[in-house]
BAFI-584042 format. One record per residue: residue number from 1; x, y, z of N, C-alpha, C, O in turn; residue in three letters. Coordinates in steps of 0.02 Angstrom, whole numbers, m for minus. Layout:
<recs>
    k     nxx     nyy     nzz    caxx    cayy    cazz     cxx     cyy     czz     oxx     oyy     ozz    r
  NUM       X       Y       Z       X       Y       Z       X       Y       Z       X       Y       Z  ALA
...
</recs>
This chain:
<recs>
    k     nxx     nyy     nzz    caxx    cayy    cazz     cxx     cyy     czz     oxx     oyy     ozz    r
    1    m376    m826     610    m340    m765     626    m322    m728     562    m304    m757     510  UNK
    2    m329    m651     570    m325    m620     514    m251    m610     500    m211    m605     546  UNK
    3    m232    m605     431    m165    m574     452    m148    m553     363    m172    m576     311  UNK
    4    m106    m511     373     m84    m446     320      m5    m456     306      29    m426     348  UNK
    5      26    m484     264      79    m509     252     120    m456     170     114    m471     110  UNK
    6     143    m417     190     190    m362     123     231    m408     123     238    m455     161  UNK
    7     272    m388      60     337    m422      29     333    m373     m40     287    m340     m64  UNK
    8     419    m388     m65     415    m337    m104     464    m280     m99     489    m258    m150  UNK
    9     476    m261     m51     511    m183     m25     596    m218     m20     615    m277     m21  UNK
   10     634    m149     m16     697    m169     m38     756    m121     m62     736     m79    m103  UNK
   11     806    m118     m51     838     m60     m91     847     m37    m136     901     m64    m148  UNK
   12     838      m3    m179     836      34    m244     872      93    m270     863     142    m233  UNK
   13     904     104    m313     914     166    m343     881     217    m353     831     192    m329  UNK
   14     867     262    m365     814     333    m383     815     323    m435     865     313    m470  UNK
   15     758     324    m451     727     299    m523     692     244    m543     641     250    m577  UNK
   16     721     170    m518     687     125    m511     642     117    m482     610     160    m453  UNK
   17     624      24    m486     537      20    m481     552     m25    m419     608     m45    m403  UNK
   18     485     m38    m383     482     m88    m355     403    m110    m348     367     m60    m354  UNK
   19     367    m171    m336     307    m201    m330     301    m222    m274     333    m272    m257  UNK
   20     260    m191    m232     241    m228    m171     172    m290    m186     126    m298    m226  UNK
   21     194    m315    m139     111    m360    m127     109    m348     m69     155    m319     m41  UNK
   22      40    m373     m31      m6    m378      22     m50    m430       7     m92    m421     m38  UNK
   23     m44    m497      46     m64    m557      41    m122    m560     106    m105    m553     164  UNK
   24    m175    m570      89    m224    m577     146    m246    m645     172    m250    m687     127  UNK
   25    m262    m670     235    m268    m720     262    m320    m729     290    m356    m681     299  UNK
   26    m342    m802     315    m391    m796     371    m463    m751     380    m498    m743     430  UNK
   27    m471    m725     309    m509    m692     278    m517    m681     241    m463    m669     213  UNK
   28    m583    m670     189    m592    m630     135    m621    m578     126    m677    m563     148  UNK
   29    m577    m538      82    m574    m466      88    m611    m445      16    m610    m384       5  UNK
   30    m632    m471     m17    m642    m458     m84    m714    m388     m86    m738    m365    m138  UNK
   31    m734    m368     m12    m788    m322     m19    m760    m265      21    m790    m211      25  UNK
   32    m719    m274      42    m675    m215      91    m629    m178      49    m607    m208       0  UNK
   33    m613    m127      59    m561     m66       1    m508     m87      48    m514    m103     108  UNK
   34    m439     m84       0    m389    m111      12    m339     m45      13    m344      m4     m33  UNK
   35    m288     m34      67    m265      23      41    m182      27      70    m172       3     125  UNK
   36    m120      60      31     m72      55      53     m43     145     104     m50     197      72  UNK
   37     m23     149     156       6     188     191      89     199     200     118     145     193  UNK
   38     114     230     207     179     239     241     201     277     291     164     323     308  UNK
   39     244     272     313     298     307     374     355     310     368     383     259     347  UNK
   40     384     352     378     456     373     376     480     407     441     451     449     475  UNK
   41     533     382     450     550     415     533     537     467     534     543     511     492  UNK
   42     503     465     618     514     539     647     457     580     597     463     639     583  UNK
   43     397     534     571     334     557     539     296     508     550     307     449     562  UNK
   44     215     562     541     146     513     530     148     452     476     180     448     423  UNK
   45     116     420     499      83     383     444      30     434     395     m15     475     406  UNK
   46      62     404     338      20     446     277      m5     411     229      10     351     223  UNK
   47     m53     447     180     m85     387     154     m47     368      95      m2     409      82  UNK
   48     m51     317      53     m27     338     m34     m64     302     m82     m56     319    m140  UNK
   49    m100     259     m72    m150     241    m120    m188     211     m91    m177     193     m33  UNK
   50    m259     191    m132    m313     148    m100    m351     131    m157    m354     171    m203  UNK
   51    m389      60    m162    m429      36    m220    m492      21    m173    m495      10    m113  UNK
   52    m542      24    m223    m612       4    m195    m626     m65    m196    m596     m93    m242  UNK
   53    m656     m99    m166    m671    m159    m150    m694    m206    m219    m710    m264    m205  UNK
   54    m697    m189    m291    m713    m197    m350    m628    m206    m389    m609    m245    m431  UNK
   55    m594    m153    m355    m546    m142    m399    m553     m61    m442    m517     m41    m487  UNK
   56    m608     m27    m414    m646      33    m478    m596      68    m418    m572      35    m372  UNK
   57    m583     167    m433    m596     201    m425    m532     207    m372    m537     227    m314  UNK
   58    m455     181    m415    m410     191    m386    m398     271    m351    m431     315    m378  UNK
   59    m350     293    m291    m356     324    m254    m292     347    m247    m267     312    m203  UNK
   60    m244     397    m271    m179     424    m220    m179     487    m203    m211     538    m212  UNK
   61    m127     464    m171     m83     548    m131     m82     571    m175    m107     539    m221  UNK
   62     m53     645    m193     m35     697    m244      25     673    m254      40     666    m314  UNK
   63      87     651    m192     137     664    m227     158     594    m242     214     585    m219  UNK
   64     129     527    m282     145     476    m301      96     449    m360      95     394    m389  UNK
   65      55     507    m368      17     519    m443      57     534    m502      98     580    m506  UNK
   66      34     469    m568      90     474    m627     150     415    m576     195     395    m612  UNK
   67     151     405    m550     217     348    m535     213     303    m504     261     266    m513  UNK
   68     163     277    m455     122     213    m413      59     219    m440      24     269    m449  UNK
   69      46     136    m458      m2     104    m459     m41      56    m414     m10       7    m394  UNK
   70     m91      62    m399    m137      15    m349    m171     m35    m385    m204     m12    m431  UNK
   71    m171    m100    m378    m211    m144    m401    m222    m182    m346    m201    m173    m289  UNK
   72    m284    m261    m384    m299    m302    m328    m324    m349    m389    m345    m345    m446  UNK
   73    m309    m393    m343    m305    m487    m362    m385    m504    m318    m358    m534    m272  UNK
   74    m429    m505    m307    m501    m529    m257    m474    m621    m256    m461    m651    m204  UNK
   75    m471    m640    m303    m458    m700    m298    m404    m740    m263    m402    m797    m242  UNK
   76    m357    m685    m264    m274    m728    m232    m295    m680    m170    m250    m683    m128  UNK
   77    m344    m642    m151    m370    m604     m90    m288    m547     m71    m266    m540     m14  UNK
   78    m256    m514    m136    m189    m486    m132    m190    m398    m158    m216    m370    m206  UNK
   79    m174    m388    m136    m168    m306    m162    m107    m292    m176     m66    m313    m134  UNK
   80     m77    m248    m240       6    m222    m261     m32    m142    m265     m87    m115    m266  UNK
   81      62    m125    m265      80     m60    m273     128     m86    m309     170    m130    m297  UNK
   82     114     m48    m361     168     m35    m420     203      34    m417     173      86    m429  UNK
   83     292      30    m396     265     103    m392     366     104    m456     413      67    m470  UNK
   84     348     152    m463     402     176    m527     423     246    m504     405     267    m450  UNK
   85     456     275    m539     513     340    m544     528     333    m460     483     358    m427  UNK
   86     569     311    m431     553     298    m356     604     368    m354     649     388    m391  UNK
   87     564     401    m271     638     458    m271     640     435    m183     610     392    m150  UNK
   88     694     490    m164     729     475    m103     680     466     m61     660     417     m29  UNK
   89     659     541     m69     595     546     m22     529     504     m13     481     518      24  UNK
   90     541     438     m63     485     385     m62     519     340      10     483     307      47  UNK
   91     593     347      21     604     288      62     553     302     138     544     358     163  UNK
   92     524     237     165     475     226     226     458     169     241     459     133     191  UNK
   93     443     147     280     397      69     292     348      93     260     338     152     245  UNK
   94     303      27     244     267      40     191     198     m16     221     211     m73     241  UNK
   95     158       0     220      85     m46     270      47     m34     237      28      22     218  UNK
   96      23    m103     219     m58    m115     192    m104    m125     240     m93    m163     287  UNK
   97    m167     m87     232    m227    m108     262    m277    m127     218    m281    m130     156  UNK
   98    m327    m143     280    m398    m163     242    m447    m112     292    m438     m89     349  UNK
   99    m509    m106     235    m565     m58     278    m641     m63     238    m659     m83     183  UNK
  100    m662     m46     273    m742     m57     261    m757       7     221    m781      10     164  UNK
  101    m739      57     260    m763     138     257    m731     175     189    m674     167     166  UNK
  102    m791     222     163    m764     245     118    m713     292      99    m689     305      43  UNK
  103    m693     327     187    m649     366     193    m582     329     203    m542     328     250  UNK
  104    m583     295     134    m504     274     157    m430     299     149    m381     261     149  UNK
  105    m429     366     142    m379     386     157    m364     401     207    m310     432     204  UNK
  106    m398     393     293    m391     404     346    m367     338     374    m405     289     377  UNK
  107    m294     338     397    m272     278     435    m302     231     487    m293     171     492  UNK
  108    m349     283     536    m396     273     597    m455     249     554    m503     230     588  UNK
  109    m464     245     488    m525     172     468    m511     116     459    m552      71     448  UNK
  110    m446     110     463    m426      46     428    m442       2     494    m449      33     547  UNK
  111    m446     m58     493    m476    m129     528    m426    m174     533    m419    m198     590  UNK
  112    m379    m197     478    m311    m226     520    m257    m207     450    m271    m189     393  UNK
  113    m200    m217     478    m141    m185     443    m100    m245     442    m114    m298     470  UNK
  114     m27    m229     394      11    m301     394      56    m255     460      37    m208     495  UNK
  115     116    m288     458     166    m285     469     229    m224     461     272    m205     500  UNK
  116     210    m199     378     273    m154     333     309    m205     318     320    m263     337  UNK
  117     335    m144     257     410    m193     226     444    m116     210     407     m71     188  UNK
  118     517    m102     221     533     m43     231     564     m43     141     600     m88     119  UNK
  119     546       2     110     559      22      53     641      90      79     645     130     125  UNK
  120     688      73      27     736     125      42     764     130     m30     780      88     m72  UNK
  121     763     206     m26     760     231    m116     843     263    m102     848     309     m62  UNK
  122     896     239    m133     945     270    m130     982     337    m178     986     328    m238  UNK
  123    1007     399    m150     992     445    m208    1064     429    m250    1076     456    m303  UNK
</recs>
């Protein structure tokens, strides 16, 4: 059984950092693009970063460019978000997926998702 496990998220100040992970299971993902999303009440899911199945040809939103980082572990089968200058408007659950397709900034490619871990940025 597949399964998508975040950790990581947490309360914060504005300004500070926080590191997510996404721990993968019951599979290996090391050829699939790995990618992180969020939600915030009373909104879509949106995208905010994505790495290619190599690790090449990191991927964000506009507005978390210069302050989140995407990486990946193939071996510990784990993906982080590094993300820094945190502001209010970052607070959301926060969901990793996995996907085959190259359009991965579209939520409807992704193939399975974790759980979330709700990030809350305090101003």
């Amino acid at each position: 059984q597949v399964q998508l496990v975040e950790s990581g998220g947490g309360l914060v100040q504005a300004g500070g950092s926080l590191r997510l992970s996404c721990a993968a299971s019951g599979r290996t993902f090391s050829t699939h693009h790995r990618g992180w999303f969020r939600q915030a009440p009373g909104k879509e899911r949106e995208f905010v970063a994505a790495i290619r199945w190599d690790g090449g040809h990191p991927y964000y939103a506009d507005f978390v460019k210069g302050r989140f980082t995407i990486s990946r572990d193939n071996a510990k089968n784990t993906v982080y978000l590094q993300m820094n200058s945190l502001k209010a408007e970052d607070t959301a659950i926060y969901y990793c997926g996995v996907t085959y397709s190259g359009t991965y900034y579209r939520h409807k490619e992704y193939d399975y998702w974790g759980q979330g871990t709700q990030v809350t940025v305090s101003s």
